[in-house]
N, C-alpha and C positions, 0 to 999 in steps of 0.2 A: 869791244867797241862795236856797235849797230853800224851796219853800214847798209844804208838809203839813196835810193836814186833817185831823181826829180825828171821826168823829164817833160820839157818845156823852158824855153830860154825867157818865159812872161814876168811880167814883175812879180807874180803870185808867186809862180816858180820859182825865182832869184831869192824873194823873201824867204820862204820854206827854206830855201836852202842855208841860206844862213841863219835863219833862227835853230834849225838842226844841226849844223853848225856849229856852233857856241854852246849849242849843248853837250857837245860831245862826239857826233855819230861821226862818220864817214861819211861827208855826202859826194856824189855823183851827180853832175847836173848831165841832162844829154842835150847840145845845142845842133842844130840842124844843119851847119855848114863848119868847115874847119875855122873859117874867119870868126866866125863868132864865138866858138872855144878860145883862143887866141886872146880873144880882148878880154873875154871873163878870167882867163886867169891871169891876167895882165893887172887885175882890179885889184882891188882891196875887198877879199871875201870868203865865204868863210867856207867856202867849197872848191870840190876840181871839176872842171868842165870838160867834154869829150866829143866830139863828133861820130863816135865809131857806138854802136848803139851795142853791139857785144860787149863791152869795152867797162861801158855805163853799168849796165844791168848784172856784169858778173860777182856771182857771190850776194848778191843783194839779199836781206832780209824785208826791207819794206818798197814798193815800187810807187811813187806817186807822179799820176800822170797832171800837171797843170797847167791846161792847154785850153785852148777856146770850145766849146761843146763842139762846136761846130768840125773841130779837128782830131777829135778825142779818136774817131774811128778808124781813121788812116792812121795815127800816132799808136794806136794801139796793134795795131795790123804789122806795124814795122818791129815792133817790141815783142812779137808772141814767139818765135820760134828761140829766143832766150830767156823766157818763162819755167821758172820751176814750180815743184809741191810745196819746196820751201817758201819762198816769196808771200809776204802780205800784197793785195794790188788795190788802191787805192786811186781813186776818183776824188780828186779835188777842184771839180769842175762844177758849174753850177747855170747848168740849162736842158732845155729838150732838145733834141735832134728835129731838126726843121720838118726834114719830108716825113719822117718814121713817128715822132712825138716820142718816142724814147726814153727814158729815163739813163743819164749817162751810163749807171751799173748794167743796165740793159743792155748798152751797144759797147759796153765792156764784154759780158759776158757773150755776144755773138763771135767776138774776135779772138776768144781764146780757147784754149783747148778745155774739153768738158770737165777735166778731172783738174781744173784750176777753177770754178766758179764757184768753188767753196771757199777760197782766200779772199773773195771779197769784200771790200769797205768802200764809205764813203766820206767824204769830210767837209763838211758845210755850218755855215754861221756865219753872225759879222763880223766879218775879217775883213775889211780894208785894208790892203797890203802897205800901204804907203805908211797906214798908222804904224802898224807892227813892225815894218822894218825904222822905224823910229823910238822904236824901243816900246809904246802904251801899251798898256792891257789888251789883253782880247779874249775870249770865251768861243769853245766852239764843240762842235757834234761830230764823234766818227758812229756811224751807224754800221752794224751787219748784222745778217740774219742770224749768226754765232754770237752772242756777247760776249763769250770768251774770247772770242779774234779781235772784237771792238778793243776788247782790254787790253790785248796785245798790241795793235798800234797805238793806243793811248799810253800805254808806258815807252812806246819809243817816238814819242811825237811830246809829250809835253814838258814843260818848260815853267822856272818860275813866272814868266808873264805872260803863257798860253797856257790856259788852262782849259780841260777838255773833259767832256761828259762824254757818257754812251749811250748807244739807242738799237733796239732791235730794228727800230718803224725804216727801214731803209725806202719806202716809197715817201713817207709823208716827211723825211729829212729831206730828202732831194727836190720833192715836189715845192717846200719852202722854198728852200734857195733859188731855183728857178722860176717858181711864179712870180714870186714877192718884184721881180724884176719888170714884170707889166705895169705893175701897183707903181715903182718908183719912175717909169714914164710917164705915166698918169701926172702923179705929181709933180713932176717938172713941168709941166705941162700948164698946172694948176697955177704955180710961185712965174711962169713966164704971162702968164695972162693978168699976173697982178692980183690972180680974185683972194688972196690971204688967206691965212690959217686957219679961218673955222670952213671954210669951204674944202682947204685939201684936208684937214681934219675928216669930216663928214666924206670924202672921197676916197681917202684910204679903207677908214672903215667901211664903205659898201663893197670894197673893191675885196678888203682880205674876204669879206662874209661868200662871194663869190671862189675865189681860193679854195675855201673851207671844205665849201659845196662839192668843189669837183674832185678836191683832195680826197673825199671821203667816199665819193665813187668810183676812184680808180684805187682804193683800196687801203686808205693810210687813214690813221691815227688821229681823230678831231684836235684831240689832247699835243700834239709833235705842233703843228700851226700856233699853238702857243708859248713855246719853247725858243731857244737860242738860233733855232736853225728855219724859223717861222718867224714869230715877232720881233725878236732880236734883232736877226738880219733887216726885219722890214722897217724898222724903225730907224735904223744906221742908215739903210740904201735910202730913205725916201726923206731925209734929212740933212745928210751929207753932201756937202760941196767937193768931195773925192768921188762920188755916185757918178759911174760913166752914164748911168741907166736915165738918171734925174736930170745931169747934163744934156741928152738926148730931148727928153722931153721939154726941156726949157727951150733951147736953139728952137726945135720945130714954132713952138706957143708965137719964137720972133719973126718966123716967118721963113727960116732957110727949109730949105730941102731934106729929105733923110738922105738921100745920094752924098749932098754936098758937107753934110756934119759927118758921116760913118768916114768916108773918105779924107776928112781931115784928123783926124781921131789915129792917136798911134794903139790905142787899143780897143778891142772888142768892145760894144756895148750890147750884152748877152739874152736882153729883154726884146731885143727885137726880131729874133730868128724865132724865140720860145714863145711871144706873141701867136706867131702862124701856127705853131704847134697845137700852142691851149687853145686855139680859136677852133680845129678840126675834132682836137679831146673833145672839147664838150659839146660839138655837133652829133659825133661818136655817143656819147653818153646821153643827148637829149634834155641837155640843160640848156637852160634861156640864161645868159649871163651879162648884164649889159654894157660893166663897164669893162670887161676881156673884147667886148665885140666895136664897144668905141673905141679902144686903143688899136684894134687889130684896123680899124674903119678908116681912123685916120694916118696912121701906118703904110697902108697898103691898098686903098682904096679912093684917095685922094681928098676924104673929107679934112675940111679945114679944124686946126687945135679947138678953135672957136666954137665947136660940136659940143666941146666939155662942158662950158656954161648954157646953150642953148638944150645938150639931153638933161642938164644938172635937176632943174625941178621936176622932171619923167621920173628920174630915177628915186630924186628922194620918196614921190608918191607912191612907186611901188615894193617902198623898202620898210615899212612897216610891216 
């Protein structure tokens, strides 16, 4: 029997762990205070919870951290001196590192010892947790620079209704699932302002063709942006009524605050830390990008949602 540790008490987290679960493994959830073990194993589920992080991690064959990117570094910082050679370590997080632009595998590999940043993986696509702990379908990407190792978490991760590809492209896997996350502010952005579907149609598409661009100067795969962990995801986030990201973006279009949405929000919405992020990447790189700089503009710079419709005809003329 596989035995797996999650750690992160997130609904991401919670789901992985029961969809691993029921398929058999041993899972370890690691919750960050004893009170919260307590209630999770108090529930009805299909893992055991721990506060004690030795505890969690011992014996593990697969490590998956499902935590907010934002957190991923101090979570993994606490997790490293119970790391082995054995251990798969997985990254099922899906953003940039605000101040550093990062790549989660990135600020994995700084926090661990050198002779482990060959075990690692990543795991991105669209996965709505909410769906999947509802039992739907869902399709998704473990990427690593080994596709032999890919295959190894994909046989202890998949499931009759997850089912899972592999991918070398560990930049252009991650770069998806965290861009795609600007792309569904945008959008919400677009469905709040009322302007309809051929305009966020036309918006997404200029937004991924930016994506693309940058993906492919920091080093990933044109080809991964149109895959499960690219288009897939972007099509579920930027659609979806479960989309923390597209939720964001709508509230601002009505007119509240980023302060006053984030702060009501019992979860991360992971498009707005990674905004700042790609907004410095592609200064770094020397791309002109305009719908990363009007999400980043109204974001963080005080322009009003109302900017979308007013750059809207800017940008179609210079998208030919």
């Amino acid at each position: 029997m596989p035995k797996i540790t999650i750690i992160g008490n997130t609904s991401w987290g919670k789901t992985l762990g029961n969809l691993l679960g029921d398929k058999g493994a041993a899972v370890k959830l690691w919750a960050r205070s004893e009170a919260e073990a307590e209630e999770a194993n108090q529930g009805q589920c299909s893992y055991s919870s721990t506060s004690h992080i030795g505890e969690a991690l011992s014996e593990a064959d697969l490590v998956i951290w499902a935590v907010p990117s934002q957190k991923l570094r101090e979570n993994v910082s606490q997790a490293s001196d119970y790391l082995t050679n054995s251990m798969l370590l997985m990254s099922a997080a899906k953003g940039l590192e605000a101040n550093s632009g990062k790549r989660m595998s990135q600020v994995l590999a700084e926090e661990i010892a050198r002779s482990l940043r060959g075990q690692i993986c990543v795991l991105s696509g669209p996965n709505l947790a909410m769906e999947i702990a509802q039992g739907l379908p869902a399709a998704s990407v473990i990427a690593a620079q080994n596709i032999a190792l890919a295959e190894r978490a994909r046989e202890l991760m998949e499931s009759p209704k997850f089912f899972l590809s592999t991918s070398d492209d560990v930049i252009g896997v991650e770069l998806g699932g965290a861009l795609k996350n600007i792309i569904a502010l945008g959008a919400g952005m677009i469905d709040g302002l009322g302007l309809g579907d051929n305009a966020k149609g036309a918006f997404i598409a200029w937004g991924w063709a930016e994506v693309v661009s940058l993906g492919i100067s920091l080093g990933a795969r044109a080809g991964t942006f149109y895959g499960l962990s690219g288009l897939g995801d972007l099509i579920a986030t930027c659609s979806s009524a479960l989309s923390r990201n597209h939720y964001v973006g709508y509230e601002l279009a009505k007119g509240r605050s980023l302060a006053e949405i984030t702060a009501s929000m019992p979860h991360v919405a992971e498009g707005v830390a990674t905004t700042a992020a790609a907004h410095q990447l592609a200064k770094n790189q020397g791309l002109r990008l305009p719908i990363i700089n009007l999400i980043y503009g109204i974001l963080f710079e005080g322009l009003p949602p109302t900017q979308a419709l007013i750059e809207f005809r800017g940008i179609a003329a210079n998208s030919h």
